[in-house]
C-alpha positions as CSV (number, residue, x, y, z in Angstrom):
1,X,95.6,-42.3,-134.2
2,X,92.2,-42.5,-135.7
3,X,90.3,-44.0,-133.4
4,X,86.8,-44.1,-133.0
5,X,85.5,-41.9,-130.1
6,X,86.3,-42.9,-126.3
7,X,83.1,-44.0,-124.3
8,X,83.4,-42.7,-121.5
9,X,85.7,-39.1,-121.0
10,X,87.1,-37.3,-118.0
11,X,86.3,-33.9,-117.7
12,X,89.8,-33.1,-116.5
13,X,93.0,-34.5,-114.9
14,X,92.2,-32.9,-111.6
15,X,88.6,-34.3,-112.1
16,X,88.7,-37.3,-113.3
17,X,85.5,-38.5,-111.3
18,X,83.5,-36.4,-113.0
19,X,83.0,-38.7,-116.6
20,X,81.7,-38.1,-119.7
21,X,79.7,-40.7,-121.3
22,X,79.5,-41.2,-125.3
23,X,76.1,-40.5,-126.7
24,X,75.9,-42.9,-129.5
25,X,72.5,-42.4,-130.6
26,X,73.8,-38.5,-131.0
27,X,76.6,-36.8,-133.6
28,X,77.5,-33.5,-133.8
29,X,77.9,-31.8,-137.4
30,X,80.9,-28.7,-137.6
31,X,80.8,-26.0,-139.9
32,X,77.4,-24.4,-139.7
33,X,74.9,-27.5,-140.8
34,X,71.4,-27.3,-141.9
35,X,68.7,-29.5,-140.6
36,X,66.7,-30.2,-137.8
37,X,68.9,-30.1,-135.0
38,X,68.3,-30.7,-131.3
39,X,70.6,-28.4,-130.0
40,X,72.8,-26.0,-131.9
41,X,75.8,-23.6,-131.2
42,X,75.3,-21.2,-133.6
43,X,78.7,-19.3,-132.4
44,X,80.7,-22.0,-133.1
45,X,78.5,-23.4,-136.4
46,X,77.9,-27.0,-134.1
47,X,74.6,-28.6,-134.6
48,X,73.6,-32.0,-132.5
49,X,71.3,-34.9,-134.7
50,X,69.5,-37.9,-133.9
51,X,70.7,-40.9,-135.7
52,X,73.0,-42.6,-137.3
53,X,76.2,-40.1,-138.5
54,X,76.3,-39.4,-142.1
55,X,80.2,-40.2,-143.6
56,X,81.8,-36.9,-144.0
57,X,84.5,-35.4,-142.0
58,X,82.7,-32.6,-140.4
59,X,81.1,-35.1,-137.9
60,X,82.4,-35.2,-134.0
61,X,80.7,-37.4,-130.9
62,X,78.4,-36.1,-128.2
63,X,78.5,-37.2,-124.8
64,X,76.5,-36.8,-121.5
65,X,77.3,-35.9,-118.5
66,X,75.2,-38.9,-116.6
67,X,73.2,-41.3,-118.2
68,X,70.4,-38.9,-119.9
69,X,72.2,-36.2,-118.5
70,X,73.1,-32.7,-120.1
71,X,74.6,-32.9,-123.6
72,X,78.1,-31.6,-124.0
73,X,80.0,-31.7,-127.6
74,X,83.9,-31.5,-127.7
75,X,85.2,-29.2,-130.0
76,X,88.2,-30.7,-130.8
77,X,90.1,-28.3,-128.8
78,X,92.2,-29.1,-125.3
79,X,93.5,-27.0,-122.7
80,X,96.5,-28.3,-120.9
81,X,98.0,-26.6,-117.8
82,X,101.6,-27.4,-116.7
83,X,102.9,-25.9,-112.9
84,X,102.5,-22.3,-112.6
85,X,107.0,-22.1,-113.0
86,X,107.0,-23.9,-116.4
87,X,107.0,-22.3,-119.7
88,X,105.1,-24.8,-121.8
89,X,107.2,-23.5,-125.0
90,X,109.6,-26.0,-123.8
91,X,107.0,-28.4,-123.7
92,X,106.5,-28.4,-127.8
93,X,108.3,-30.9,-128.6
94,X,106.9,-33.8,-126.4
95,X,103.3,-32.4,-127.2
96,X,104.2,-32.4,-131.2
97,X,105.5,-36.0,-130.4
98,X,102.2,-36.8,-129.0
99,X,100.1,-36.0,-132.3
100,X,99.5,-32.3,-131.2
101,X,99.9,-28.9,-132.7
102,X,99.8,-25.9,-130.2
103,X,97.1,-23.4,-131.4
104,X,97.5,-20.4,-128.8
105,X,99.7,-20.0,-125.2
106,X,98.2,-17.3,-123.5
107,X,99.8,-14.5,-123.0
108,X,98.2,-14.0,-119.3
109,X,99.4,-17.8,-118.6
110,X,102.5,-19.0,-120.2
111,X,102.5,-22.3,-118.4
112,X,99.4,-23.4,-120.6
113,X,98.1,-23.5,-123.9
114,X,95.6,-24.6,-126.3
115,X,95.6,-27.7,-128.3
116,X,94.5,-29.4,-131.6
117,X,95.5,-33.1,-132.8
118,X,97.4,-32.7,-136.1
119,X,95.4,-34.6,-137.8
120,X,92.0,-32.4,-137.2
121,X,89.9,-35.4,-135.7
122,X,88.4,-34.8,-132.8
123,X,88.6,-38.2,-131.4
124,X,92.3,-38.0,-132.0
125,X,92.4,-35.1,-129.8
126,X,90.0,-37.5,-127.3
127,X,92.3,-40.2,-127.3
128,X,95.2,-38.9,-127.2
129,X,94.6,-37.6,-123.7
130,X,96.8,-39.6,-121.5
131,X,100.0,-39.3,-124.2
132,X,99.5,-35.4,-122.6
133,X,99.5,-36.3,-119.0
134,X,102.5,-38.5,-119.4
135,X,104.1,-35.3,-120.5
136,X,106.6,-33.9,-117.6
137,X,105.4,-31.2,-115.9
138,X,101.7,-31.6,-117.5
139,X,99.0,-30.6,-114.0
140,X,95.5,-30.9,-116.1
141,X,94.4,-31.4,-119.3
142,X,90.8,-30.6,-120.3
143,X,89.0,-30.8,-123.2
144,X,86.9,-27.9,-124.3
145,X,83.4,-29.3,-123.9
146,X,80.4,-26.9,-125.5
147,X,77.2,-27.3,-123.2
148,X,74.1,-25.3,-123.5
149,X,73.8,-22.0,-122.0
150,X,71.8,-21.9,-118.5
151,X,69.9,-18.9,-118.3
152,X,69.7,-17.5,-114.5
């Protein structure tokens, strides 16, 4: 892996006309920065900048929903959903082989789980998408995309 970011992202397998599109005049900072952001996620210590990224590996990619659409940052984090009568435990392997460690099966839904790349990047996690929907049994994958909150 260790790739740069893709340029344009599906939100899901079961959506994939629904795209993402880098931002590349925009990074995302993780782990609380300080700064004059424009747009943070203080629960999640994300911050989005203007400009060029600093070096440091606490920067991620931002992407829009349309051109000059809403913002949306990927955490780094992906949800992948097999058919409601597998047991992704038995998926671990394939999705180890694919550069992924499994952070969390729920208990309420054993036939998915939550997913990191090994190596931390985020755009590993990005590009690594279509390694998990190769994987047998694999419905949907989705990466976790932080947007900001609409107030109704």
């Amino acid at each position: 892996m260790g790739e740069a970011s893709p340029n344009v992202l599906k939100h899901s397998t079961v959506r994939p006309e629904v795209r993402l599109h880098l931002a590349p005049e925009l990074h995302a900072r993780h782990g609380a920065p300080g700064g004059e952001a424009l747009l943070r996620f203080e629960d999640e210590g994300i911050a989005v900048f203007e400009g060029e990224p600093p070096a440091a590996d606490d920067v991620g990619p931002v992407y829009r929903d349309r051109s000059g659409g809403e913002l949306c940052v990927p955490t780094g984090r992906l949800f992948v959903r097999c058919a409601e009568d597998d047991d992704f435990a038995a998926k671990t392997d394939a999705v180890e082989a694919a550069g992924y460690a499994v952070v969390e099966v729920p208990a309420y839904a054993p036939h998915c789980a939550w997913l990191v790349a090994r190596s931390g990047r985020i755009e590993d996690a990005l590009n690594g998408i279509p390694g998990l929907e190769e994987i047998d049994g694999v419905v949907n994958v989705e990466p976790q995309m932080l947007r900001r909150r609409a107030l109704r």
